[in-house]
N, C-alpha and C positions, 0 to 999 in steps of 0.2 A: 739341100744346103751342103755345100762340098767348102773344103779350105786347102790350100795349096800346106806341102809340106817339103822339109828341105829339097828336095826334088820336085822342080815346077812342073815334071808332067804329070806328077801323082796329084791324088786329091784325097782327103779321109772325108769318108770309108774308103779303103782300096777293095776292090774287089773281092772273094773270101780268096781269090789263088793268089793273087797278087800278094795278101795277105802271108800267106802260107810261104813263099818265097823271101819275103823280108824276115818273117820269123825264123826260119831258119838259116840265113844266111848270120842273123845274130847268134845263134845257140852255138855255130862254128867261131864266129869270133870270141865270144864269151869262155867258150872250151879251152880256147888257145890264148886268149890274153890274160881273162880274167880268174879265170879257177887255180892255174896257175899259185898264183901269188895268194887266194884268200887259202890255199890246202897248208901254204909253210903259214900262213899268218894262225892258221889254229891251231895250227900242229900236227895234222892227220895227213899219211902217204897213202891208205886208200879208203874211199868213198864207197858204201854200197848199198842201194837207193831199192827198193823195193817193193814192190805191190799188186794186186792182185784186180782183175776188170771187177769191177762196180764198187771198189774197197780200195782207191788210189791214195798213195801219199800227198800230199798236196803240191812235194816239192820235182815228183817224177812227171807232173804236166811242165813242168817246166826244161825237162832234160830230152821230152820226146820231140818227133818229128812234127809239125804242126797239124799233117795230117792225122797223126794219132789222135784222138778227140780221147781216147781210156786205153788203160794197159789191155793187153791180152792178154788172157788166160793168167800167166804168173808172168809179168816182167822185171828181171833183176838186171841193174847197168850198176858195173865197179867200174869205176876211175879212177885210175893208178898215178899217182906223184912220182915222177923218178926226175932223172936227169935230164931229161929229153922233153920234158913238162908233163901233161897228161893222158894218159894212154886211155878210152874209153871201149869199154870192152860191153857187148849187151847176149845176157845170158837167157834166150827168148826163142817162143816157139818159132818166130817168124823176124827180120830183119829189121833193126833198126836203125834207119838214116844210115848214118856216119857214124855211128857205134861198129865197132869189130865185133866179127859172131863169134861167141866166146863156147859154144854149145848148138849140137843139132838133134834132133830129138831121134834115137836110136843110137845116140853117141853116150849111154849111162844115163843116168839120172840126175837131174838138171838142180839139185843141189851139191852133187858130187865133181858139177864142173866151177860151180862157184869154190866148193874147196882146191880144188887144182886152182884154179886162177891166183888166190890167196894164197895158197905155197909156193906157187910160183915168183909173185911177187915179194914174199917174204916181210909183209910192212910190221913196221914201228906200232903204231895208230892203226886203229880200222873203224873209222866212223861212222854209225847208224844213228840212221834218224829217231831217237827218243828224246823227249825232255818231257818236264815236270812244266818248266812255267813256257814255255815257249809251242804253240799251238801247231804253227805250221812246222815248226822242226820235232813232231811229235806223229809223224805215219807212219809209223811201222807198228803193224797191228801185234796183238799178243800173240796170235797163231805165226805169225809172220817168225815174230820175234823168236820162239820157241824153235822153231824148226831152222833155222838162220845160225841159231847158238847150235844147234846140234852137230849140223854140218860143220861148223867149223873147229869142233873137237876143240883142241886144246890151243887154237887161235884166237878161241872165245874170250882167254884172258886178256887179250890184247883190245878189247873191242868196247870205244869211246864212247861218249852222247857226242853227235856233230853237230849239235846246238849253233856255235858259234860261224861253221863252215854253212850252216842252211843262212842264217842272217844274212853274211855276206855275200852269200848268192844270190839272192833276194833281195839285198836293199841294194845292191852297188848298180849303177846305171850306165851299161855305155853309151858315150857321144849321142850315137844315134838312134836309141833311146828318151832321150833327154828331148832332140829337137824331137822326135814323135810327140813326145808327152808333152811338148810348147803347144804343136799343132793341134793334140787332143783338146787340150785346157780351152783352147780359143774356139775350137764348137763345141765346148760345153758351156763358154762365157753366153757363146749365140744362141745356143737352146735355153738359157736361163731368160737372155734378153728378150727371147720370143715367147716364152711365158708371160715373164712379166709385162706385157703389152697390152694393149687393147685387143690386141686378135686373139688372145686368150679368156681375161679375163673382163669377165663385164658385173663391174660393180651394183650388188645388190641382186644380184644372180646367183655369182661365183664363189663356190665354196673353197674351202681350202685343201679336203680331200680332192675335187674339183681341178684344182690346180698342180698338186701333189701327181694323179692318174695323166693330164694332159703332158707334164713332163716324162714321166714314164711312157707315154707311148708315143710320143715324137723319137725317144732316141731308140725304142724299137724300131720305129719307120726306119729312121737315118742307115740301122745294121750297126747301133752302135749300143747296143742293151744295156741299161742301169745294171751295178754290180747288187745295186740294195733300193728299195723302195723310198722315190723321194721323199723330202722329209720338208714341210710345210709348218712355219707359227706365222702365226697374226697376234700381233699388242692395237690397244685402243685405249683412248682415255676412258679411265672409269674404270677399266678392266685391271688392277694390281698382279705382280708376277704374283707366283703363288710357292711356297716352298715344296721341295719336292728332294728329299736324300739332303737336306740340309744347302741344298742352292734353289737360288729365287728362278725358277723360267717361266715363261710365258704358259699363262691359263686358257687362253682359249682353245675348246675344242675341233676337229677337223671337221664338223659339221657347220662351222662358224663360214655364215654370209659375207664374203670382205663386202666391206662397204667404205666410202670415202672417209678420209682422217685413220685408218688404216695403216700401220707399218706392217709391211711383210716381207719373211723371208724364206727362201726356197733351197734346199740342201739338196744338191743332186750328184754322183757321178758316174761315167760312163766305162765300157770295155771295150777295146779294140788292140789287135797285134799283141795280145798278151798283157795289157797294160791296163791301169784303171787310171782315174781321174778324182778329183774330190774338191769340190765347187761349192759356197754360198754365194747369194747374191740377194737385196734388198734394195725395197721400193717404197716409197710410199704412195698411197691413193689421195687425190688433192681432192679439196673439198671443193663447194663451188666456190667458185671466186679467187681461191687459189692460185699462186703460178710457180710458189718452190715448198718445202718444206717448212713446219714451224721453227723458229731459230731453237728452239730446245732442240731436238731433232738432227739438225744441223750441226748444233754442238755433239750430240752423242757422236753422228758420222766421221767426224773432228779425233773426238776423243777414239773411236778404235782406230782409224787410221793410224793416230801415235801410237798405240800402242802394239800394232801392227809392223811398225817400221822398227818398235825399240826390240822388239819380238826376232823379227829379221836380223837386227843387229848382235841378239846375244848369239844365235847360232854359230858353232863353230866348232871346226874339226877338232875333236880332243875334247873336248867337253862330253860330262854326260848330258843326258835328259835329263837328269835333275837340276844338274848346275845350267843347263840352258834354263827350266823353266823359273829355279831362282834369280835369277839375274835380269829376266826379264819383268820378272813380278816386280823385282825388286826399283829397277827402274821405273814401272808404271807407278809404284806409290811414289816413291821420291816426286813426279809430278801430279802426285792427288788424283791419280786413275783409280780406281775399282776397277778392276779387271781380272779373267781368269784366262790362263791359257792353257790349250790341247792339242800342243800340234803331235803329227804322226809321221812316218813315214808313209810311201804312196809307192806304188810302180806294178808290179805283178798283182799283188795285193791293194785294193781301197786302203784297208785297216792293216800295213806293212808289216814286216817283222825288223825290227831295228827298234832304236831308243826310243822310249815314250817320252813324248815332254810336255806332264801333266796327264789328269783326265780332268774331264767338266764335275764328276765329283771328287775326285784328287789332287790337289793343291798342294800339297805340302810333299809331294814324290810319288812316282810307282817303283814299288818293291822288285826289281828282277831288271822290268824292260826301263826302267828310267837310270838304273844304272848301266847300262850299257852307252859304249863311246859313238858319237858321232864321227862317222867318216866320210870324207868328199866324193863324190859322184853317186851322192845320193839325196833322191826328189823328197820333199815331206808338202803335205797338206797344213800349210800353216794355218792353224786352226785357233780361233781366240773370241770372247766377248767381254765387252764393256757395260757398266752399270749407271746411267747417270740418268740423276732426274728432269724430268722436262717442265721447267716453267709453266708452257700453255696447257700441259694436262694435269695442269692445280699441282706442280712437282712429283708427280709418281715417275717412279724409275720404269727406263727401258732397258732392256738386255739386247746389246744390240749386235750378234753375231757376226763375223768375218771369216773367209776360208779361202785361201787363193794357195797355187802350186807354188813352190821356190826350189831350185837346186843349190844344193851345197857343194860350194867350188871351194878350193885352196885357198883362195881368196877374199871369199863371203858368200852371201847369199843372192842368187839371182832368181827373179820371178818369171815365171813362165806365164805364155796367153797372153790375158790381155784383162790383167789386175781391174778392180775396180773403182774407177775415182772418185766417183760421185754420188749420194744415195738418188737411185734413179724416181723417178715419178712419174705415175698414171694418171691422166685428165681424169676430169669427173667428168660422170655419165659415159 
């Protein structure tokens, strides 16, 4: 299964070199357009990223060569703020990319060139990767840490948490990025639509772990590996959600036979060039006789769409994650939705670092990442479900999940792939 990407002679997968050439031909753009601008927006003149092979920061697979798969041995890269934009220096036993060799080994000892670099530079800020609530702006180990502050003697005063400079690195997306992540989303739309198929699942056979592993190992085939193990519910009449942390989800087990009269839904998303994905998609299994869904059913499909769209609409630059996820709540009840939202940010990361808006047990805010501001050229995983009950199954409620990509532009929000319109449906037998 291939899909064309802004350049019609590629296809995703691109090859792994092919791959390795586009990722870094961004990590040069990114260096020089982007870092830029997010180093004055935190306030830090210089960056100093560090980590050790098999004990890596999270955010130094993102500064390496693509060929680099782990640091070597110790690799330290400072990135200097000046007038001239960013100076990347890489303090390493061995060469990196487009990093300047800031140290050769027999040249002193390779935390005594990270202090020369530092007094040479003379910065304001010296940002290290520590924080308290923020995970990926949190690799620099304690040994790391210790020996970092020693070196830099009495520079140590000056030396920040770059919390907010990891976030912007991290969520902010170039251009071409963005069309990747359109292209990603649409074979991950294909790999959800060829699960939920007949060539997947065969009713009264197919379990839902069943279904769950069949996704996972198509996009291993593809060379495009799930970041996290899909995630599989089935609802039936009869079957009531069930409370779980004080929200209603779905009760049945992965052990559970779909069988017709079935709604399912399949949570998956992929890796490729750096980038994840993050995809729901839902079916339902017709009974015999059947040829669309029960109008209950239909209505719930109904109802997350709107609130899908009003979801869409609170999003906006300058807003936090709270005030997006009130606004949206806020909207869905004014038209008699139940509804919860969880959207994320997406891009390097499935589960991003940027604004949370919501969690599925979080309604009312997240404490840290839901205050933080939304800012444009960055993907989120608009993440959401609906509660409504269905007539035909004597009114018990469905919880009916929704997850499609959108980009956050100046302007609003635009949806990436190839969203889903319809609740899809599986013939019986």
């Amino acid at each position: 299964m291939t899909l064309v990407v802004p350049d019609p002679t590629r296809t995703v997968p691109l090859p792994l070199r092919q791959q390795a050439d586009v990722r870094d031909r961004w990590l040069t753009q990114r260096l020089l357009d982007l870092l830029p601008g997010l180093m004055d927006r935190a306030g830090i003149d210089l960056w100093i990223v560090t980590g050790r092979e098999n004990n890596e920061d999270p955010v130094l697979a993102t500064l390496l060569p693509a060929s680099w798969l782990s640091a070597r041995r110790r690799t330290v890269l400072v990135l200097h703020r000046s007038d001239d934009g960013v100076t990347p220096v890489a303090v390493s036993r061995y060469p990196v990319g487009q990093f300047l060799a800031g140290w050769a080994p027999g040249d002193g000892g390779q935390w005594s060139a990270v202090r020369r670099i530092v007094e040479q530079a003379a910065p304001r800020r010296i940002g290290v990767d520590v924080s308290a609530r923020c995970a990926t702006a949190d690799g620099l180990s304690v040994a790391e840490h210790r020996a970092l502050t020693e070196a830099l003697g009495p520079w140590a005063d000056r030396v920040v948490s770059a919390e907010d400079l990891v976030v912007g690195w991290l969520e902010t997306r170039l251009p071409e990025e963005v069309a990747a992540l359109d292209a990603l989303n649409r074979l991950t739309d294909q790999v959800l639509a060829h699960a939920l198929s007949p060539d997947v699942v065969v009713p009264g056979t197919t379990t839902a772990a069943d279904l769950a592993w069949a996704v996972h190992q198509r996009l291993a085939d593809l060379g495009v590996p799930p970041w996290f193990h899909p995630g599989v519910t089935v609802q039936r009449a009869g079957v009531p959600l069930a409370d779980e942390g004080g929200t209603a989800l779905p009760a049945l087990p992965q052990d559970t036979v779909l069988r017709p009269g079935d709604l399912v839904t399949c949570d998956a998303g992929l890796a490729s060039l750096g980038l994840a994905t993050d995809l729901q998609r839902s079916a339902y299994l017709l009974r015999e006789g059947e040829t669309a869904p029960p109008p209950g059913l239909q209505a719930a499909w109904t109802a997350g769409t709107r609130v899908r769209a009003l979801t869409a609409e609170a999003l906006a630059a300058g807003r936090t994650g709270d005030e997006v996820l009130a606004a949206a709540r806020a909207a869905a009840a004014a038209e008699g939705l139940d509804a919860e939202v969880y959207s994320h940010p997406v891009g390097v990361h499935g589960h991003g670092a940027g604004p949370a808006i919501g969690r599925w047990d979080r309604q009312d805010g997240v404490p840290g990442d839901g205050e933080r501001v939304l800012h444009p050229a960055t993907v989120f995983a608009l993440e959401l479900a609906v509660r409504v009950p269905v007539r035909e199954w004597g009114d018990q409620c469905v919880r009916l999940a929704l997850e499609e990509g959108v980009e956050l532009t100046p302007s609003g929000t635009v949806f990436l792939g190839s969203p889903q319109r319809e609740l899809w449906t599986l013939p019986a037998g």
